[in-house]
Steps between C-alpha positions, in 0.01 A plus 500: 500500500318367782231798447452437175395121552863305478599221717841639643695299738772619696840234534706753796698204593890555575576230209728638193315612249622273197369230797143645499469530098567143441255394781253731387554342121430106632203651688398634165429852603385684180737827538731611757563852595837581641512846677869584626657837569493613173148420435427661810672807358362563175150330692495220206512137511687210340300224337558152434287257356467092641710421165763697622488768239566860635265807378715734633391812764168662506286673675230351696203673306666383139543179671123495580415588158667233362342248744158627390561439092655172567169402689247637246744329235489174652111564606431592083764188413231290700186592417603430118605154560 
């Protein structure tokens, strides 16, 4: 993600993870990607967005695609206001 021009920041603290989403939520961080054992596995990762909503596994390039039409989306959505 990081090559392709995302921000990506990395939370490796030894805090529970349910402990890190909520933080993550008040701080108002836009998606969070969970990668566990069995997204290591299956090389995926597990998306949440700051509303707490959970898009389920993917991998990092459909990910990145998605990121991409949500910004031209919200960069057309702008440009017609």
């Amino acid at each position: 993600l990081v090559s392709q021009g995302f921000k990506v920041e990395l939370d490796l603290r030894n805090e529970k993870v349910g402990y890190k989403i909520r933080e993550h939520i008040l701080q108002r961080v836009p998606y969070m990607l969970v990668i566990g054992d069995r997204e290591l596995e299956t090389n995926t990762v597990a998306v949440r967005t700051r509303s707490g909503e959970d898009l389920g596994t993917m991998s990092v390039d459909d990910l990145a695609s998605r990121f991409s039409l949500e910004i031209a989306r919200r960069g057309h959505a702008v440009l017609e206001e």
